[in-house]
C-alpha positions as CSV (number, residue, x, y, z in Angstrom):
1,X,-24.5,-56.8,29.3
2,X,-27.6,-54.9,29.8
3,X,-28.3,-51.7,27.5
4,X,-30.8,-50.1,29.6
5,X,-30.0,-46.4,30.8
6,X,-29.5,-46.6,34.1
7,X,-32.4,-43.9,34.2
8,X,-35.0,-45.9,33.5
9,X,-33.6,-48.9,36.1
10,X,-33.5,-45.9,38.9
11,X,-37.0,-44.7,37.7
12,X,-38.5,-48.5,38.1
13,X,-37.2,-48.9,41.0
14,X,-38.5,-45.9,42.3
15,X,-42.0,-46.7,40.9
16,X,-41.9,-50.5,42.5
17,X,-40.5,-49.0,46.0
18,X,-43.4,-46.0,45.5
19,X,-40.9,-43.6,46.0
20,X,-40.4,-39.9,44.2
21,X,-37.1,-38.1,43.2
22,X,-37.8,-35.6,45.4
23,X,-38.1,-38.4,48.8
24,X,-35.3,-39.9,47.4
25,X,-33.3,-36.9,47.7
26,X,-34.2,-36.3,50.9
27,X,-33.0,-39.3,52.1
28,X,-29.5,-38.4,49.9
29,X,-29.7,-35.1,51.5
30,X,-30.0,-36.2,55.3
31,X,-26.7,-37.8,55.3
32,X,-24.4,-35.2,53.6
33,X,-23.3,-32.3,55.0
34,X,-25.1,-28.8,54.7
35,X,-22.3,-27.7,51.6
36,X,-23.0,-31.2,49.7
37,X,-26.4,-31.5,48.8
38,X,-27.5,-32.2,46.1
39,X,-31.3,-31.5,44.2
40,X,-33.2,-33.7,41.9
41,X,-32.5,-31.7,38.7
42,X,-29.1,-32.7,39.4
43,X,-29.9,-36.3,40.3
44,X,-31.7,-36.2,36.9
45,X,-29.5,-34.9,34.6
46,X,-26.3,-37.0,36.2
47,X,-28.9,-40.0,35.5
48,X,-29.8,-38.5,31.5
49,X,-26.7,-38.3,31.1
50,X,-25.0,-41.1,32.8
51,X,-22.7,-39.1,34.5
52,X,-23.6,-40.3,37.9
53,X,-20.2,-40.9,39.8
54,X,-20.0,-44.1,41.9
55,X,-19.7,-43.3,44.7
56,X,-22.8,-41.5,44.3
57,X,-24.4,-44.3,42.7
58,X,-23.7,-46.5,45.7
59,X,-24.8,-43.8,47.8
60,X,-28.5,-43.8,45.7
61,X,-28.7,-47.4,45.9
62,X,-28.1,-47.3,50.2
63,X,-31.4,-44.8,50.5
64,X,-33.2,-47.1,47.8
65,X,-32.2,-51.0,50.1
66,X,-29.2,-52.1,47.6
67,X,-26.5,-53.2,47.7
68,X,-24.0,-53.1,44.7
69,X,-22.3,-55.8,44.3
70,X,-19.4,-57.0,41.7
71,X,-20.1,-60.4,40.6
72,X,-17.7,-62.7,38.5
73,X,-19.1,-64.2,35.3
């Protein structure tokens, strides 16, 4: 199983794809309604802590090109 925080896989990503937190919002932001949005301290700290729900972390990997995907052992 793999022990890194899912922090620092979002954060390479992000570096690889030359992307910030703040674009990466955006993109989050664009497709929610005006009473959903979210900001990148709260991205952040749902990522410190790993708190992020997954529907949200599905939603993160659609604006990054990913797709999630549960894969038998």
């Amino acid at each position: 199983m793999n022990n890194i925080p899912i922090k620092n896989e979002v954060k390479s990503i992000l570096a690889k794809k030359g992307l910030t937190m703040t674009h990466v919002v955006e993109l989050i932001n664009n497709n929610r309604s005006s009473d959903n949005k979210t900001s990148v301290q709260n991205l952040n700290n749902k990522l410190t802590r790993e708190s992020i729900k997954y529907t949200e972390m599905v939603e993160l990997a659609n604006v990054l090109g990913f797709d999630i995907k549960w894969i038998p052992r």
